[in-house]
C-alpha positions in Angstrom: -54.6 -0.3 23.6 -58.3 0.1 25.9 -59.2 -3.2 26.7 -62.7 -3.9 26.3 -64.9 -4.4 29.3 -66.1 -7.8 30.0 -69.4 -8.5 29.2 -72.0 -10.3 31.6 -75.3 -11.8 31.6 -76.8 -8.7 33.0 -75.3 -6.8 30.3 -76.7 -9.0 27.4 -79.8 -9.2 29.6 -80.1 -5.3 29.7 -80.4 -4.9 26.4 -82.8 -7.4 25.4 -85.1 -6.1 28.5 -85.0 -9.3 29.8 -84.2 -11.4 33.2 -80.8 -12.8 33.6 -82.4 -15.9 34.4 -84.1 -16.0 31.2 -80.9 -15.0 29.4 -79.0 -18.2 31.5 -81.7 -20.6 30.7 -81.6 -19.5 26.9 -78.3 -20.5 26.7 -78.5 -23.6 28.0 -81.7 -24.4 25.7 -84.1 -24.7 28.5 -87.4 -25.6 27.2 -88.7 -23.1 29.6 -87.7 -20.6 27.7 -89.7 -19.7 24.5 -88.2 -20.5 20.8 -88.1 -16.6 19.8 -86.8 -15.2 23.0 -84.2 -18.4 22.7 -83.0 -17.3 19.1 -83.2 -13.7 20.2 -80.9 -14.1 23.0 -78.4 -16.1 21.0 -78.2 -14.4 18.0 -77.5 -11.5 20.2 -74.7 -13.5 22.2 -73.4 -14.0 18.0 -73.3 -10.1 18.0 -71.8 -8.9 20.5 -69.1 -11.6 21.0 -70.4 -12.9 24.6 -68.3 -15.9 25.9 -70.9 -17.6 28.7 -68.3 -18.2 31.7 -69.5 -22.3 32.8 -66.3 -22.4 35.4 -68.7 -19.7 37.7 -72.1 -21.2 36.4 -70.7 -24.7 37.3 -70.1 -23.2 41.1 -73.7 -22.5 41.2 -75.4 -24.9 39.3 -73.2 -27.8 40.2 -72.7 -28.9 36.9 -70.3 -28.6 34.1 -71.9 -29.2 30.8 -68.5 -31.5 30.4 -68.9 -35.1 30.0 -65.5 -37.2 29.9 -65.2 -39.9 27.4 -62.3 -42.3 28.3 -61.3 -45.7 25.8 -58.2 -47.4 25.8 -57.3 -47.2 21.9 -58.7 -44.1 20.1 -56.8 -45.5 16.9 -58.8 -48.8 16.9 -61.9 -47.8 14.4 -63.7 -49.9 16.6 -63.9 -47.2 19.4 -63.9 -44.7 17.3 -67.2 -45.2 15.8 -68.3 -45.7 19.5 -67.3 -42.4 20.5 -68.4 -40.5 17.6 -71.9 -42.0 17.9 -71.5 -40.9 22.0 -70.1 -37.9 21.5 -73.0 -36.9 18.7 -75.4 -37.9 21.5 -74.0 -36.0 24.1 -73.9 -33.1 21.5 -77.4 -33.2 20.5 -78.5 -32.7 24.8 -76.0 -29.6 25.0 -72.8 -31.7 26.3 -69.0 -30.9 25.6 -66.8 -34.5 25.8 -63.5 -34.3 27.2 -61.3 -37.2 25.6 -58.9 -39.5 27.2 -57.2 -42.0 25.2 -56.0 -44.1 28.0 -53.8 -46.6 26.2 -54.4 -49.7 28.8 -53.0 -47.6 31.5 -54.2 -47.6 35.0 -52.2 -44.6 36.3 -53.6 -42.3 33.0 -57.5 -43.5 33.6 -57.2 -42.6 37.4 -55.6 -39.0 36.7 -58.4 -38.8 34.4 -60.9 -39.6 36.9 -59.9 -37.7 39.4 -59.4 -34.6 36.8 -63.3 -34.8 35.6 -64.1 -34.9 39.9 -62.0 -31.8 40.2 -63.5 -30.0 37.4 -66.9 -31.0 38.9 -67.7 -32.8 35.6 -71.3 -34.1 34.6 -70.2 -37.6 34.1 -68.3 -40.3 32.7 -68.4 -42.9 29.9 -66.0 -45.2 30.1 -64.2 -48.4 28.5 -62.1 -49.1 31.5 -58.2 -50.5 30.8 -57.5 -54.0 31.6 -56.9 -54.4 34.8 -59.5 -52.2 36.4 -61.3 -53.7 39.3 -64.1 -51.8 41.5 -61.0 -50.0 43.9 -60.1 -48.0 40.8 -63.5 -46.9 40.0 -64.3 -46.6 43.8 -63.7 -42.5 43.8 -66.7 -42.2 41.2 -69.0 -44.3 43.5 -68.1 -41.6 46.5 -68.4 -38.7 44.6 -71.3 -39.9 42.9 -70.2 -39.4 39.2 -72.8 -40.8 37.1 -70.9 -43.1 34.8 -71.8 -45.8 32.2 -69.2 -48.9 31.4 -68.9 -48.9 27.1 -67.8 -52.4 25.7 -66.1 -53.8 28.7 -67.6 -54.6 31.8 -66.0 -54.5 35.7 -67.0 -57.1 37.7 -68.7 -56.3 40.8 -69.2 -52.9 39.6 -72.7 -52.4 39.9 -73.0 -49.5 37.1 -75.0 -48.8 33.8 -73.4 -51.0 31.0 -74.0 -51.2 27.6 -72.1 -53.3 25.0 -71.9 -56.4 22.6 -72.6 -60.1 22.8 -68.8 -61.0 22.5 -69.0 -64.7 22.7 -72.0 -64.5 20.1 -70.3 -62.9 17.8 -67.2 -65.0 17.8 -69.3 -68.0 17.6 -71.2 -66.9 14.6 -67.8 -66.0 12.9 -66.6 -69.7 13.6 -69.9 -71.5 13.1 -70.3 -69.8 9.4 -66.3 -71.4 8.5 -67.3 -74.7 9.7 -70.6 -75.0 8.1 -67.9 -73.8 5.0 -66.4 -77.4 5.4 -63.4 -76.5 7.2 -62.4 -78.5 10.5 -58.6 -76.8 11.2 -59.6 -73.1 12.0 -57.3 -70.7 13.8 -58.1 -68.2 16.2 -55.8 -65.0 15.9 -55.5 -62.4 18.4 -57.0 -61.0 21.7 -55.5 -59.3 25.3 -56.7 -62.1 27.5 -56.7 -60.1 30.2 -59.4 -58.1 28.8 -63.1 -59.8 29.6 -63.8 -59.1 25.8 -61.3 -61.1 24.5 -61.8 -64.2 26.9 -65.6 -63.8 26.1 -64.6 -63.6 22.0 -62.1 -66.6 22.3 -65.0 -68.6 24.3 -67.4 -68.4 21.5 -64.6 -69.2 18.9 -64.7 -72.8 21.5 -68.3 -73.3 21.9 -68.5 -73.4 18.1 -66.0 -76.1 17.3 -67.4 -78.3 20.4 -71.2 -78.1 19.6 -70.1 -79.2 16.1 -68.2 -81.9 17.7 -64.9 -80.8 16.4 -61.9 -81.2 18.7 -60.4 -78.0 20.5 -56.5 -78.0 19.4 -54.5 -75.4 21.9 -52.0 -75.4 18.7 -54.8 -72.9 16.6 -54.4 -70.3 19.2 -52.1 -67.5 18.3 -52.1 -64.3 20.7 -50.6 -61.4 19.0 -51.4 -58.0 20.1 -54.6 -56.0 18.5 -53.4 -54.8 15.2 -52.8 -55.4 11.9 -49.1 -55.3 11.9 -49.1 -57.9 14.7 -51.3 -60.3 12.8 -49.2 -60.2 9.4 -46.1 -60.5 11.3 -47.3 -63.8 13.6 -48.8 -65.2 10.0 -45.7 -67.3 8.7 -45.5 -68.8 12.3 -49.1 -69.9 11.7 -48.8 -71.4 8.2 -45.9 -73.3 9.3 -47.5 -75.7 11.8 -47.5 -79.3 11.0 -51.4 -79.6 9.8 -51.7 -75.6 9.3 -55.7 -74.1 9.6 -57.3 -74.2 6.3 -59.4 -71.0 8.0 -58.3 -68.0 10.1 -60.8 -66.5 12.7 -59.7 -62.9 13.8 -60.4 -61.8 17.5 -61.2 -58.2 15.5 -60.8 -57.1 11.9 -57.8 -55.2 12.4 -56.2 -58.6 13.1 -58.6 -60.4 10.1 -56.9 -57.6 8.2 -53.6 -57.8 8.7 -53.8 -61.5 7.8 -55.7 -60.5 4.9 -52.2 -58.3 3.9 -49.8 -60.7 4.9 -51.7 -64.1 2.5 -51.1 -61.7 -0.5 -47.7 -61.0 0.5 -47.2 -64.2 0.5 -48.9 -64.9 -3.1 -51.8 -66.6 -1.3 -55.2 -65.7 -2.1 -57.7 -65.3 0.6 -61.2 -67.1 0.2 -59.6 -69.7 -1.7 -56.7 -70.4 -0.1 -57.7 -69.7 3.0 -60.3 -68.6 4.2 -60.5 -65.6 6.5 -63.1 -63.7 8.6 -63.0 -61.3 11.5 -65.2 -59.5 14.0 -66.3 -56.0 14.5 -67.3 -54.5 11.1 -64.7 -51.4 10.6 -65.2 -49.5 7.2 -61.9 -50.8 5.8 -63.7 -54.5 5.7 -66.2 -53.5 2.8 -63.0 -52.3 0.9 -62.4 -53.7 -2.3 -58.8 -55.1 -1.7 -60.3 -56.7 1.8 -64.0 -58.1 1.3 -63.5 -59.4 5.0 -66.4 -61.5 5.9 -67.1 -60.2 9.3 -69.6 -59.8 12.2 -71.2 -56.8 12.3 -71.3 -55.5 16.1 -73.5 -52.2 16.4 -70.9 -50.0 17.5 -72.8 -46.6 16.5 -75.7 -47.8 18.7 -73.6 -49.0 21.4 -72.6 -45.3 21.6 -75.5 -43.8 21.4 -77.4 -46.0 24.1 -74.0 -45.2 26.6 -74.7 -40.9 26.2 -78.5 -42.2 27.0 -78.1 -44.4 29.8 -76.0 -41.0 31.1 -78.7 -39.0 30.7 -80.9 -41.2 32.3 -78.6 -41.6 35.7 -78.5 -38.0 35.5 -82.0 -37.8 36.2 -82.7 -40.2 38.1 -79.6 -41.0 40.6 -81.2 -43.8 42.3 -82.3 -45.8 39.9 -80.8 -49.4 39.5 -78.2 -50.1 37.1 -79.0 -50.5 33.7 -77.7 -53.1 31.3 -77.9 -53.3 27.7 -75.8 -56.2 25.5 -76.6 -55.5 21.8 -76.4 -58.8 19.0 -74.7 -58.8 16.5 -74.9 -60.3 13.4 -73.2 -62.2 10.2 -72.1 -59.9 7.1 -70.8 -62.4 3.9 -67.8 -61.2 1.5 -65.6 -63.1 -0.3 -62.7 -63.6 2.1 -64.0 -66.3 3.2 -64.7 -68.3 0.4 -67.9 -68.8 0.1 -68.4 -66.8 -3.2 -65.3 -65.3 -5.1 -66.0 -63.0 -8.0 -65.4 -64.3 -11.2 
């Protein structure tokens, strides 16, 4: 079998009677290079099966076209609304995303780190694990890998951020059950080594003390982030002398799973307890659910990360940008304010 001969820039550039500049800029949509010699260039790439080599281009040019996208939990909806929105972003400008699900793990976020330095990646966005302090991002800061923070913060840092008003959010969740009447409300859930969670759980306390209700240690249940954990803890919380007469998720995975685990039980949720969570996932506007949540802008929060990327890309020197979106109160029946007749 005759192998074929490996075909180059100057080849497709030949044959088009154009520069291999022009044919290099075309592929990489450069706006300096007219619309009609742009299609004319790819659809001739289409044709003749040209695969444009970006390890040799990256040695030149310096960069990649690869962006790394690193989260903690791809299986958490949550994030992977995030990174869909990001990803689309980074999409639209011509950017490939190289995933990492990190699952809280220090030692797989810095083999990830130092994997996009070696490949001499464009960037980084990046929900950092628990744990991660400014030594662990400190090989970024040398190298100078622009990267943005998504959804949790690292103190100290001094990088582009962009998330959600945790506390809010958990405050509104906990203010709309008390202004339901109810005075024993539960919070479920939350790493509290993860800024997020301590921020969420905060805003679940502000509520009850600026409507002068007392802060009872006994309504805090940790289980981990997921809907199995919150059904299983559920029995321990019912069984409490004086048991909540309201359940506040620290997400809706958790609002969920309590959700499953009250009809389970032969409890009905909204009016025999009432239940809300946090976050907004699809599966909360599902008939079975109705989970009263708080919607937190998740598609936006990715899209504004990919942009603040672009931005540092551009413009290496500029101070650190910051960007906390507000979230906002969605009403279904879990929570018993209405219930379908």
């Amino acid at each position: 079998m005759v192998q074929k001969k490996h075909l180059t820039l100057k080849d497709i550039a030949k044959e088009l009677g154009v520069s291999t500049a022009t044919v290099s800029l075309a592929i990489n949509n450069s706006s300096l290079v007219a619309e009609k010699t742009r299609l004319q260039v790819l659809s001739k790439i289409k044709e003749v099966g040209y695969v444009y080599n970006r390890r040799a281009a990256s040695l030149i040019t310096g960069k990649s076209g690869m962006v790394g996208l690193a989260v903690h939990d791809f299986t958490n909806p949550y994030f992977t609304e995030v990174c869909a929105s990001a990803e689309k972003t980074l999409a639209q400008e011509g950017r490939m995303s190289l995933l990492c699900n990190s699952h809280e793990s220090l030692a797989l976020q810095e083999r990830f780190i130092h994997a996009l330095i070696e490949h001499n990646s464009d960037g980084l966005l990046l929900c950092p694990v628990v744990g991660t302090e400014v030594a662990q991002l400190q090989p970024l800061l040398t190298r100078g890998l622009p990267t943005v923070l998504v959804t949790r913060d690292v103190e100290g840092a001094n990088m582009d951020f962009v998330g959600n008003d945790e506390r809010y959010s958990l405050h509104l969740a906990t203010r709309h059950l008390i202004n339901l009447g109810h005075k024993r409300i539960a919070f479920v859930g939350g790493n509290l080594d993860a800024k997020a969670a301590r921020d969420r759980r905060s805003g679940y306390v502000d509520a009850l003390k600026l409507n002068n209700l007392p802060f009872d240690e006994g309504l805090l249940f940790d289980c981990e982030n997921s809907s199995e954990a919150a059904e299983k803890i559920l029995p321990d919380i019912l069984s409490i002398d004086s048991p909540p007469t309201a359940i506040v998720g620290f997400s809706d995975l958790i609002a969920l799973g309590v959700i499953s685990g009250l009809i389970e039980l032969g409890l009905q949720p909204g009016k025999d307890i009432a239940v809300v969570g946090c976050d907004n996932i699809s599966e909360s506007s599902r008939h079975y659910s109705q989970l009263t949540t708080v919607n937190v802008q998740k598609s936006q929060i990715g899209q504004m990360a990919a942009t603040f990327l672009f931005q540092r890309l551009l413009n290496p020197q500029m101070p650190p940008q910051r960007k906390i979106f507000e979230s906002e109160l969605v009403i279904r029946r879990s929570c018993g304010a209405y219930l379908a007749s």
